[in-house]
DOGUPA-265775 format. One line per 4 residues: number of its first residue (from 0); their letters; for each residue x, y, z of C-alpha. Coordinates in nm, 4 decimals. Example, Ala and Ser with C-alpha at 12.3 -4.5 7.8 and 13.67 -1.06 7.14 Angstrom:
2
0) AS) 1.2300:-0.4500:0.7800 ~ 1.3670:-0.1060:0.7140
//
This chain:
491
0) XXXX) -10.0699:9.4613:0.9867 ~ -9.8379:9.6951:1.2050 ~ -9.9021:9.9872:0.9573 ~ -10.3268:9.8914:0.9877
4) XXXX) -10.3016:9.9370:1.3817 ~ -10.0803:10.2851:1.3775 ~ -10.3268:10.4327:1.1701 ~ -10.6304:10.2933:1.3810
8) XXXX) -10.4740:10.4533:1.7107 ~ -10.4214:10.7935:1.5425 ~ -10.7803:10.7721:1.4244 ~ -10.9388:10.6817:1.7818
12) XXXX) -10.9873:11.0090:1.9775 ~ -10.9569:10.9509:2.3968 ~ -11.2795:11.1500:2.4308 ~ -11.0993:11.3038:2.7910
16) XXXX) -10.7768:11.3233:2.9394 ~ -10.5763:11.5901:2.7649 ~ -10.8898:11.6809:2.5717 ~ -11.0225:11.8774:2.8384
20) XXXX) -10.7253:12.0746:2.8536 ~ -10.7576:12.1324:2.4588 ~ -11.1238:12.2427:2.5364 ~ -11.0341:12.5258:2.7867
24) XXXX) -10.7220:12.6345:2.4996 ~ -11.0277:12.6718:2.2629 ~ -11.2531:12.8234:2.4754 ~ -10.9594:13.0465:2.5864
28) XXXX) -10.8918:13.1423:2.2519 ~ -11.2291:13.2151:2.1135 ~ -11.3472:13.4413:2.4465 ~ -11.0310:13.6539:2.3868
32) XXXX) -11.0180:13.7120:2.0345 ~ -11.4305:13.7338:1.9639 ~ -11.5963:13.8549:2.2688 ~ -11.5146:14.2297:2.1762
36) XXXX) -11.7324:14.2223:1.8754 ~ -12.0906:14.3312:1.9970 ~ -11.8699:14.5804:2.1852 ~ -11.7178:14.7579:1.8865
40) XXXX) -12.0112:15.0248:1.8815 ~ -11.9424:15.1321:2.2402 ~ -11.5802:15.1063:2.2464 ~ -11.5465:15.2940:1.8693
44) XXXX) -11.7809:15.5423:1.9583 ~ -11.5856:15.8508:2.0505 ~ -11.2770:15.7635:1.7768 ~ -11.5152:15.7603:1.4690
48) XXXX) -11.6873:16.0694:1.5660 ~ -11.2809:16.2147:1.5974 ~ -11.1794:16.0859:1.2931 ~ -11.5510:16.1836:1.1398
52) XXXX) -11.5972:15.8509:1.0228 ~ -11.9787:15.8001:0.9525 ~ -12.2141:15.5019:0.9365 ~ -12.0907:15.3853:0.6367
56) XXXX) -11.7331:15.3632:0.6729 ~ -11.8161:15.1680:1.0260 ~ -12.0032:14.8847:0.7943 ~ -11.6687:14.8944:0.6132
60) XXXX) -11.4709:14.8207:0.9035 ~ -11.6909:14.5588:1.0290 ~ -11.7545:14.4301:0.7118 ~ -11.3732:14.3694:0.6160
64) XXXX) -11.3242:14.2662:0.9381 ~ -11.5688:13.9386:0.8586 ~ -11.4425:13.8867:0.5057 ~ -11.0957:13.8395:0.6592
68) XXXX) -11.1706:13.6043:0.9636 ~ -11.3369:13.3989:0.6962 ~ -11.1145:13.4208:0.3843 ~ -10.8500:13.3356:0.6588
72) XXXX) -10.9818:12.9800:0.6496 ~ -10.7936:12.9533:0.2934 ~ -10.4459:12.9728:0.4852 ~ -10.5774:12.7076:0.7407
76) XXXX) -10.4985:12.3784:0.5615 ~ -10.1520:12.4729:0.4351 ~ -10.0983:12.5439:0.7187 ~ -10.1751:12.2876:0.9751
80) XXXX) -10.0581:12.0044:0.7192 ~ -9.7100:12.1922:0.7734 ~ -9.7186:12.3111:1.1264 ~ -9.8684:12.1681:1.4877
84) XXXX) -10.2218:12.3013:1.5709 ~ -9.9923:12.5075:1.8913 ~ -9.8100:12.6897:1.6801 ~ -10.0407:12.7830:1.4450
88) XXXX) -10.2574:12.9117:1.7193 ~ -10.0022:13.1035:1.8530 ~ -9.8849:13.2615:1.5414 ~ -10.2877:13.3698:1.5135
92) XXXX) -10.2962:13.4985:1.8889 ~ -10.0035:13.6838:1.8437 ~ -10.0993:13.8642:1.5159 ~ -10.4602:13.9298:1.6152
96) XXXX) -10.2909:14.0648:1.9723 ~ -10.0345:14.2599:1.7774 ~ -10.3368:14.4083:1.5827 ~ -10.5427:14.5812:1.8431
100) XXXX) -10.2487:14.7038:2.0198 ~ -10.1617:14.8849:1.7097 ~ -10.5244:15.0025:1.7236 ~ -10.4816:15.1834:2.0031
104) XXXX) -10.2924:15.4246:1.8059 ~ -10.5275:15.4901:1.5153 ~ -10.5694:15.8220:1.3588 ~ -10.7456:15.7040:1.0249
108) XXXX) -11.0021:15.5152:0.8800 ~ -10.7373:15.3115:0.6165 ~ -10.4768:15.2742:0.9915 ~ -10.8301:15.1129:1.1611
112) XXXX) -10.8735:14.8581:0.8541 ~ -10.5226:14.7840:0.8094 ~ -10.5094:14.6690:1.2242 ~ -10.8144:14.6098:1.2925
116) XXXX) -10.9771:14.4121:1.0069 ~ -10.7085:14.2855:0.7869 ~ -10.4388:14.2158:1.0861 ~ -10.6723:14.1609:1.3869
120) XXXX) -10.8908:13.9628:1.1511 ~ -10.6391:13.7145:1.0204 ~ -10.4983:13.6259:1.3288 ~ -10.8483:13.5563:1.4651
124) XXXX) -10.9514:13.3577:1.1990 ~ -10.6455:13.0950:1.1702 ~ -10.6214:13.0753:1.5477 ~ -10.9985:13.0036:1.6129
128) XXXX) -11.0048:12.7685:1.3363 ~ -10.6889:12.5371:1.4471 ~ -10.8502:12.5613:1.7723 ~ -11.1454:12.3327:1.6685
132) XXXX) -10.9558:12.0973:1.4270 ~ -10.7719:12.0501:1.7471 ~ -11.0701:11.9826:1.9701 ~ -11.2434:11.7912:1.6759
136) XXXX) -10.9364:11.5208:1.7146 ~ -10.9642:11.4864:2.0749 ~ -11.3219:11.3715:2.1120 ~ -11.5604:11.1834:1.9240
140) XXXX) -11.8715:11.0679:2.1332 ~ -11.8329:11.3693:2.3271 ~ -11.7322:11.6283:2.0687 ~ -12.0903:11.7826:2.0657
144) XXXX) -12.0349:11.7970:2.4866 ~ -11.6522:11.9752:2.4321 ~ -11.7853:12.2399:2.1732 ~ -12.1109:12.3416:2.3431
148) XXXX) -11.8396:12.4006:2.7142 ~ -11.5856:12.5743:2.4559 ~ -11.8290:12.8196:2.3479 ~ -12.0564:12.8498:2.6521
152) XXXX) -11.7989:13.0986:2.7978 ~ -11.7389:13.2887:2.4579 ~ -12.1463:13.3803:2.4989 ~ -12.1008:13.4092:2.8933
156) XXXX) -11.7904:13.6914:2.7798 ~ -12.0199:13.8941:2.5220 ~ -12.2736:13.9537:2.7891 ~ -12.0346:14.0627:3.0474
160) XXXX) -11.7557:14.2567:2.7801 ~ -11.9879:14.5565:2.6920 ~ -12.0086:14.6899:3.1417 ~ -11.6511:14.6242:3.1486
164) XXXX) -11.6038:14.8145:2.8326 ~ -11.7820:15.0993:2.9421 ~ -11.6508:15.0795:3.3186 ~ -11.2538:15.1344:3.1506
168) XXXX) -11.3636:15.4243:2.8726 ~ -11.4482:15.6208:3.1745 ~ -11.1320:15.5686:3.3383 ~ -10.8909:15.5464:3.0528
172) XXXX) -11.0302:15.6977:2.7220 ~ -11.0628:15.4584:2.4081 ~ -10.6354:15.4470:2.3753 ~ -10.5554:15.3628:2.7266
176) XXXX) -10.8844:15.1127:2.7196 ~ -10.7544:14.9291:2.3983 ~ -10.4409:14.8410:2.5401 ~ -10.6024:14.7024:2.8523
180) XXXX) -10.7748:14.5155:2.5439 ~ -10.4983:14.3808:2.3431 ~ -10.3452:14.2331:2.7178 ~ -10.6994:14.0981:2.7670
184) XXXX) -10.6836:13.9161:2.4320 ~ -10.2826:13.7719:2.5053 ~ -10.4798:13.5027:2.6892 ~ -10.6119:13.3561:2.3677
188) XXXX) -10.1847:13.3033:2.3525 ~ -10.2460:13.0769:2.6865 ~ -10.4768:12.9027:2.5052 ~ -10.2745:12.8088:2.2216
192) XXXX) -10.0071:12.6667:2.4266 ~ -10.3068:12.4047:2.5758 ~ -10.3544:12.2612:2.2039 ~ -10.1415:11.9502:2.1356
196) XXXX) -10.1615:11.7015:1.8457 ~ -10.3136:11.3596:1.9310 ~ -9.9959:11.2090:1.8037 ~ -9.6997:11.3369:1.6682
200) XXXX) -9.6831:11.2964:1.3341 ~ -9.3585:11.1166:1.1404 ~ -9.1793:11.2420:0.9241 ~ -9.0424:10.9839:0.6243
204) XXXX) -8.6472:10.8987:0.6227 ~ -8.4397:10.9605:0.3663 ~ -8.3390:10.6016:0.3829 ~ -8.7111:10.5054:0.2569
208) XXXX) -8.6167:10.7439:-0.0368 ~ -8.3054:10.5191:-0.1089 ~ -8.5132:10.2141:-0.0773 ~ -8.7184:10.2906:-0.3425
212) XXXX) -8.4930:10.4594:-0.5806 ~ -8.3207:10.0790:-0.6858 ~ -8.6922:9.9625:-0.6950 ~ -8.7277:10.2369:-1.0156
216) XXXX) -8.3826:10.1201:-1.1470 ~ -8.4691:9.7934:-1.1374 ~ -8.7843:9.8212:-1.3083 ~ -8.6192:10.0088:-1.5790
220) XXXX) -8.3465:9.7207:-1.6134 ~ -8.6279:9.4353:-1.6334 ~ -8.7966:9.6372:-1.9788 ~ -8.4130:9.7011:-2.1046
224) XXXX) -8.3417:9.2991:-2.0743 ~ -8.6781:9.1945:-2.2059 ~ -8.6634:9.4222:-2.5247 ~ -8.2956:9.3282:-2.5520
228) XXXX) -8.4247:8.9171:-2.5514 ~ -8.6664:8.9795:-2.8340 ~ -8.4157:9.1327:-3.0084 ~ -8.1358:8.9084:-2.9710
232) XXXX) -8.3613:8.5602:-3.0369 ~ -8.4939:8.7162:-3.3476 ~ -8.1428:8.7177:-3.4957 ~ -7.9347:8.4476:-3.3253
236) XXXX) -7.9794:8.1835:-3.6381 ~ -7.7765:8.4002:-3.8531 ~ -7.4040:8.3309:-3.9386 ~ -7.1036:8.5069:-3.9343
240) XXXX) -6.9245:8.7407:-3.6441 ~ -6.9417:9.0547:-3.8200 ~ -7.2317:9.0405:-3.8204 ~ -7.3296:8.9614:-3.4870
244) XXXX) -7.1471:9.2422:-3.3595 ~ -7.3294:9.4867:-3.5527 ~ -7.6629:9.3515:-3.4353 ~ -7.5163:9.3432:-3.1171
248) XXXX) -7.4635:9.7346:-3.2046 ~ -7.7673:9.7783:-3.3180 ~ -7.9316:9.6231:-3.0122 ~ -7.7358:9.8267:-2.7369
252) XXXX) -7.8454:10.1358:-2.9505 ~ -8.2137:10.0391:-2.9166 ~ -8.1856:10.0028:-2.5845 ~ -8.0220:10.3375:-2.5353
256) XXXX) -8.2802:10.4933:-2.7440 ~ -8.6066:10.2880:-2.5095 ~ -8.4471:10.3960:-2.1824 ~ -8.4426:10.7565:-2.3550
260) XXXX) -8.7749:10.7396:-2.4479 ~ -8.9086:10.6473:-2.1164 ~ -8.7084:10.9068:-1.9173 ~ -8.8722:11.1981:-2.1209
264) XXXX) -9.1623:11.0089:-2.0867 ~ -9.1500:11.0526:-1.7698 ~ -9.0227:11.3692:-1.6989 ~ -9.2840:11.5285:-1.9039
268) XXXX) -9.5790:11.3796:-1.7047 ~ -9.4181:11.4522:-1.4404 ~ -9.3974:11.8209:-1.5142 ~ -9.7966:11.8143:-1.6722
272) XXXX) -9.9678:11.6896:-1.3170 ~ -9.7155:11.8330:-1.0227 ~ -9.8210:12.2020:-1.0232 ~ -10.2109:12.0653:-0.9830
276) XXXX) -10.1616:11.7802:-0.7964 ~ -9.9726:11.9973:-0.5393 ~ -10.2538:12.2295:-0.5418 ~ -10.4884:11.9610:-0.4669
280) XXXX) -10.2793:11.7942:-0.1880 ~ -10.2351:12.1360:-0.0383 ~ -10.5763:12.2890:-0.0514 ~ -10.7929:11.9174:-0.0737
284) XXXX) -10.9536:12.0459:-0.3880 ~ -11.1081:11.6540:-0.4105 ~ -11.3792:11.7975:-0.1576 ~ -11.5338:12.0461:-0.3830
288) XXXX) -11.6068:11.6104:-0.5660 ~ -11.8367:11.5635:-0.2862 ~ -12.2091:11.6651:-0.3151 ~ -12.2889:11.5850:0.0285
292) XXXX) -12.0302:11.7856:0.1931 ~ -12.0779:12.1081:-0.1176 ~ -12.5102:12.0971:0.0405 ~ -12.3487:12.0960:0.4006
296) XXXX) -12.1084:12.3955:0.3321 ~ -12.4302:12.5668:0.1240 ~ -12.6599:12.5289:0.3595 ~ -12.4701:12.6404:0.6987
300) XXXX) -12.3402:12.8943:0.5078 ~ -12.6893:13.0176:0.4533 ~ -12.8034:12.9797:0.7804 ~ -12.4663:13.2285:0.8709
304) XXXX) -12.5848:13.4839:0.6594 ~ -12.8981:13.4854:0.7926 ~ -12.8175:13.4202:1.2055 ~ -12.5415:13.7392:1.1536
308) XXXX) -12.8041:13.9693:0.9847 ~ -13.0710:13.8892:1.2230 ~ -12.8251:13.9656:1.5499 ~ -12.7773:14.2770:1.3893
312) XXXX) -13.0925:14.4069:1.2754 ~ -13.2817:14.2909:1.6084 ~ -13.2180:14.5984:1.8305 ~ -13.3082:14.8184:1.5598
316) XXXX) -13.6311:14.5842:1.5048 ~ -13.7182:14.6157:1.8502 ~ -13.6717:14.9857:1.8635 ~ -13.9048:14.9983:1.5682
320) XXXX) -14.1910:14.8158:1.7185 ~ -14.1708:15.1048:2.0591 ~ -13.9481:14.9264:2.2810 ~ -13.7606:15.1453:2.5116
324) XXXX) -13.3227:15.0403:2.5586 ~ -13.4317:14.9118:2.8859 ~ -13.6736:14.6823:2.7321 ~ -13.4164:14.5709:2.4542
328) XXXX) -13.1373:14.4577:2.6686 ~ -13.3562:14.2791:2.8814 ~ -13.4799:14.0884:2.5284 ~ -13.1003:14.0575:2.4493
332) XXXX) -12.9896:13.9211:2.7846 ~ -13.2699:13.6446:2.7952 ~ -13.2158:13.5850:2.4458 ~ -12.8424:13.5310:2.5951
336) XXXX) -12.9283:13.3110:2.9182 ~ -13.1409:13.0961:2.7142 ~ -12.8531:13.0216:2.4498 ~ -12.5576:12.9510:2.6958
340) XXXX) -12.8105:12.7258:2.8920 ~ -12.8474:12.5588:2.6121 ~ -12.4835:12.4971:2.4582 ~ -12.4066:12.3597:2.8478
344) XXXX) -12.7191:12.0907:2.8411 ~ -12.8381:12.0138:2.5213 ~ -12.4784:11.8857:2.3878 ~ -12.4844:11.6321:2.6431
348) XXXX) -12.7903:11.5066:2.6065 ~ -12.7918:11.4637:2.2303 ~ -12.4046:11.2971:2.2767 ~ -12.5723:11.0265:2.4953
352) XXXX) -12.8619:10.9550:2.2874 ~ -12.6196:10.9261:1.9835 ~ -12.8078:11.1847:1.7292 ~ -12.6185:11.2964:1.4142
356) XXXX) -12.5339:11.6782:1.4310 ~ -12.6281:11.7300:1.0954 ~ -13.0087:11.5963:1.1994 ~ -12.9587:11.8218:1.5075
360) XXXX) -12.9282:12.1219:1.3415 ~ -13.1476:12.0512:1.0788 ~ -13.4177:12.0266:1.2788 ~ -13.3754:12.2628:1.5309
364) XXXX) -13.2208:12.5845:1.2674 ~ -13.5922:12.5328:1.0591 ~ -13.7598:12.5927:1.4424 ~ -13.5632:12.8811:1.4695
368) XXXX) -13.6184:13.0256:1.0972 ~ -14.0253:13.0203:1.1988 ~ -13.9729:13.1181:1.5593 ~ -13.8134:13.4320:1.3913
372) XXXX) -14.0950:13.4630:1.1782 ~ -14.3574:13.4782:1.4495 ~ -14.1434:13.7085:1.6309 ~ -14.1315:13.9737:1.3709
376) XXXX) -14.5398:13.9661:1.3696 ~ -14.5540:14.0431:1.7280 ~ -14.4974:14.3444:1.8842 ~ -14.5273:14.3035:2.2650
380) XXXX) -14.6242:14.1526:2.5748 ~ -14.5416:13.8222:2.7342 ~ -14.5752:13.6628:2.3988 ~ -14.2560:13.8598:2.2745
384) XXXX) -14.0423:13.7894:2.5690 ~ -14.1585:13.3731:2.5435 ~ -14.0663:13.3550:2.1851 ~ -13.6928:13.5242:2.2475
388) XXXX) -13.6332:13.2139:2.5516 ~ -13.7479:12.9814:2.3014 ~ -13.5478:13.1023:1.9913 ~ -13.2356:13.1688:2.1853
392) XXXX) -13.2881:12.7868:2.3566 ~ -13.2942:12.6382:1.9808 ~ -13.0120:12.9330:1.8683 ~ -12.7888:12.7748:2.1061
396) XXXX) -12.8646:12.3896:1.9677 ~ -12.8117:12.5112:1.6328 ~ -12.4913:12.7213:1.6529 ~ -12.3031:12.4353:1.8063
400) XXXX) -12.3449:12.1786:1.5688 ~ -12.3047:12.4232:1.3124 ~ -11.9543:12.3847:1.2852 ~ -11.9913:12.0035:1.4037
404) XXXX) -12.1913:11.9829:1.0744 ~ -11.9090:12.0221:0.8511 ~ -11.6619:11.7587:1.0819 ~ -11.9402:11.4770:1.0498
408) XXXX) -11.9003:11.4817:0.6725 ~ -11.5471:11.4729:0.5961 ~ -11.2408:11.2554:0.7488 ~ -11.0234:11.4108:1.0487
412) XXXX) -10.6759:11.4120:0.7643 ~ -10.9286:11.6382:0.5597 ~ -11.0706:11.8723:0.8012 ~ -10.8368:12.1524:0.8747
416) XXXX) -10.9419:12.2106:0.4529 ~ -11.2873:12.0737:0.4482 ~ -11.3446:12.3237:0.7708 ~ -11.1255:12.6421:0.5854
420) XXXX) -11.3204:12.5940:0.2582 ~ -11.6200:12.6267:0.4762 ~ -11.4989:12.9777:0.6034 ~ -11.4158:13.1074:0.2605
424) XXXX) -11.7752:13.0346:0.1330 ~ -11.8775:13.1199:0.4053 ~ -11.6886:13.4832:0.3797 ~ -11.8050:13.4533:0.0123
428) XXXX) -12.1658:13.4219:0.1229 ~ -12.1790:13.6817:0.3430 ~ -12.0147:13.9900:0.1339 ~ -12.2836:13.8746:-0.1666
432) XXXX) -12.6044:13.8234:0.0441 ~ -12.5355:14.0832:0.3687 ~ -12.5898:14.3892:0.1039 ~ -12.8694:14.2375:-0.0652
436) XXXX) -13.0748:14.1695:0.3024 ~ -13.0029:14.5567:0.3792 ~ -13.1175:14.6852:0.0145 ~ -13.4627:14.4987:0.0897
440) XXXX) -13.4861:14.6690:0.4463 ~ -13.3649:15.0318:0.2738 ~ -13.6039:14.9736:0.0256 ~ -13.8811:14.8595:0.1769
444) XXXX) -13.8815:15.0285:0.5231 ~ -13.9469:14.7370:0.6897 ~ -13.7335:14.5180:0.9195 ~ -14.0485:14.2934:0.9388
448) XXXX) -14.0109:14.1862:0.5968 ~ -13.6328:14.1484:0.6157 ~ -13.6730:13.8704:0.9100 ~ -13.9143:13.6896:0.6402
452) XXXX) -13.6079:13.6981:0.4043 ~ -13.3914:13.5747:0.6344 ~ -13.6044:13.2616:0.7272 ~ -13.6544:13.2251:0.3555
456) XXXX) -13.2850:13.1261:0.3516 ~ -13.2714:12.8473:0.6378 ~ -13.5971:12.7159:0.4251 ~ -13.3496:12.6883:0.1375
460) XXXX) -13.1329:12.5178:0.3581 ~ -13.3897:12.2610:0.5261 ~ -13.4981:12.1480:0.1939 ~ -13.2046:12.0985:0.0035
464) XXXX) -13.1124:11.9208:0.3149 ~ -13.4170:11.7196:0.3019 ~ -13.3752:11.6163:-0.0635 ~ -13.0344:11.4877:0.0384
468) XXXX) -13.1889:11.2489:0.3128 ~ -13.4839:11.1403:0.1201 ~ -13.2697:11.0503:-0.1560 ~ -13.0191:10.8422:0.0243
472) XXXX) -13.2530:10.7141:0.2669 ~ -13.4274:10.5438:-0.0064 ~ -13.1284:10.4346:-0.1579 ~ -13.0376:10.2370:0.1211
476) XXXX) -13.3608:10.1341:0.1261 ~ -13.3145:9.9826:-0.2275 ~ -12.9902:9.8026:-0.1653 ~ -13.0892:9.6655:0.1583
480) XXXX) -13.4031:9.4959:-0.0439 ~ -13.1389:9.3933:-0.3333 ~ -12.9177:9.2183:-0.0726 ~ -13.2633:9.0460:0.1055
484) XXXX) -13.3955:8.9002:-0.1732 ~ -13.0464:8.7535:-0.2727 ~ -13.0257:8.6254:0.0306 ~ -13.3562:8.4145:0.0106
488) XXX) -13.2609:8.3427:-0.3714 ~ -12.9400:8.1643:-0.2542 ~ -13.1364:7.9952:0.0096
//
């Protein structure tokens, strides 16, 4: 019973406290490390036209840069099952710090991938990851409420990074401006030091290993005697001394030859499942078992592809349609407003009233897939400039249960893999589809038509998602009639 309540206490999160502490080390964390990615135009500018680095090479840099924050998620199970969620964060800071101070002295396009993307990117991924494993643990009715305030101010940074961005290239040049940078991001470091476990975790004794050691010797001795009994009674009726002893032979033989049986037994079991059972264990391989959690990591997935390729493409779409820069800022900054407003309020209000996040952002990412729709048949007036409040309203809803989604369907021992197999399909999903979505827009000249694509996907996702509640709703449906009717049977 003592071993029942431990595990029940390291289960219940305090929703507060120390949490709130935990939330400001995430949102730390994720304003440092992330906020200078809508940036990376403006601040790149001048180097790549140095280094005459074209359009092409830039989706490189980006693109690598992406693959690795996600891939990174392989790493992130390993490594929290060995190591606190601090110092895994820290490690992550660090690297991702190290990385864009070493930017500062590029003078390549391979030096900019190798810092940049691959270091930069690692660091970022790992650190922002243990970051919400960390925050997952600390709340539970209020975990919607603690990730909608950790990544208010990441969206709150990204508005305000690009006029402080171009305030310091004036005054320091692009190498004097990434350094300023790289200190920037060493809060993220700050952040890391906020995250603590809920409980330390125990490590096993070697005593326990001596405890159970005679249990295996004595198991062994129990199957020796019993074999040596059948033995024995089978020949004790017979006369003579000699020739007792030689059965007697014969029977400590036998038992030499069972207890050498059993060890290579064994031993060569043991050898057969250890290399995959540690991979398992490691990586929680049982997951990929799980067809509700394999639609969960599909569909958000998905929906990624489609929410990253449709922040890039819309200033271009806008452009397209005779907007002037003024004109798309001002879209962009609503668009903006409307989304921070709604990770500070909308969390809240869907914590109180108890709504799954999965239901959340199934309904509201399908609102958002049509909005987008509508939007790209437009072309101005107030119309335009409603439609971007209300898509960047239900953007907001949908982003932060996005990674919620994924925590509702697994156990809190299985998350830190559940949520890094997540960012490898993720990764996986977004170096297949991203190319595909910009050979349909070179191809057909159309960014209209590319937005249609795009909702096409979070339509893939709403129904497969749909299928999934239908099915089990009526399932429950059944059993609950199965166990009724018993009932009145009995009575």
């Amino acid at each position: 019973m003592k071993n029942i309540s431990r595990d029940e206490t390291k289960k219940k999160a305090p929703d507060g406290g120390w949490g709130w502490f935990v939330c400001l080390g995430s949102s730390l964390i994720s304003l440092s490390l992330r906020s200078l990615d809508p940036s990376f135009g403006l601040l790149f500018q001048d180097l790549l036209e140095e280094l005459n680095i074209e359009s092409t090479g830039t989706s490189v840099i980006m693109s690598v840069l992406d693959a690795i924050v996600n891939f990174s998620g392989l790493f992130v199970g390993p490594l929290l099952k060995k190591y606190s969620y601090r110092k895994v964060a820290f490690f992550g800071s660090l690297l991702s710090c190290t990385g864009l101070m070493l930017t500062s002295r590029a003078d390549s396009m391979p030096y900019l991938i190798c810092t940049y993307s691959i270091l930069g990117g690692f660091g970022t991924g790992i650190a922002i990851a243990s970051a919400f494993v960390a925050l997952n643990t600390f709340f539970d009715k209020k975990r919607g409420q603690a990730v909608g305030f950790s990544m208010a101010g990441t969206t709150l940074a990204m508005m305000l990074v690009p006029q402080l961005v171009h305030i310091l290239l004036k005054s320091y040049g692009f190498r004097g401006t990434m350094m300023i940078i790289s200190a920037w991001a060493l809060h993220s470091v700050v952040g890391a030091c906020l995250l603590r476990s809920l409980e330390t975790k125990k490590k096993d004794t070697p005593i326990s290993k001596k405890i159970t050691e005679p249990k295996e010797k004595d198991a062994l001795l129990q199957k020796t005697s019993t074999s040596m009994r059948k033995i024995t009674n089978g020949t004790s009726h017979d006369n003579g001394d000699g020739r007792r002893k030689s059965e007697t032979k014969m029977t400590d033989s036998k038992i030499v030859e069972i207890e050498d049986d059993e060890n290579k037994k064994s031993t060569t079991t043991t050898t057969k499942t250890t290399f995959f059972d540690k991979i398992k264990k490691t990586f929680d391989l049982d997951l990929l078992k799980d067809t509700i959690y394999l639609n969960v990591v599909i569909g958000t997935s998905l929906y990624y592809v489609a929410e990253s390729n449709f922040k890039l493409m819309t200033p271009f779409f806008l452009s397209s349609i005779g907007m002037t820069k003024a004109e798309v800022a001002f879209c962009l900054s609503i668009t903006a407003f409307t989304d921070i407003l709604a990770r500070l309020t909308l969390p809240t209000i869907f914590d109180r009233l108890g709504l799954k996040k999965r239901s959340i952002f199934w309904i509201c990412s399908i609102m958002v897939g049509f909005g987008r729709s509508v939007l790209a048949e437009r072309t101005k007036g107030t119309t335009l400039i409603i439609l971007f409040v209300i898509i960047g309203f239900l953007r907001g809803a949908t982003l932060v249960n996005l990674n919620l989604s994924i925590s509702e369907c697994c156990s809190l021992k299985k998350l830190p893999s559940a949520f890094g197999i997540f960012m490898v399909c993720k990764g996986i999903f977004v170096v297949a589809m991203s190319p595909l979505i910009g050979f349909i827009r070179d191809y057909t000249q159309s960014y209209r038509i590319c937005i249609h694509v795009m909702t096409s996907l979070i339509i893939m996702t709403f129904i497969s998602w749909t299928i999934e509640f239908s099915y089990f709703g009526l399932r429950k449906r059944k059993l609950n009639f199965i166990e009724e009717t018993q009932k009145n049977t009995i009575e």
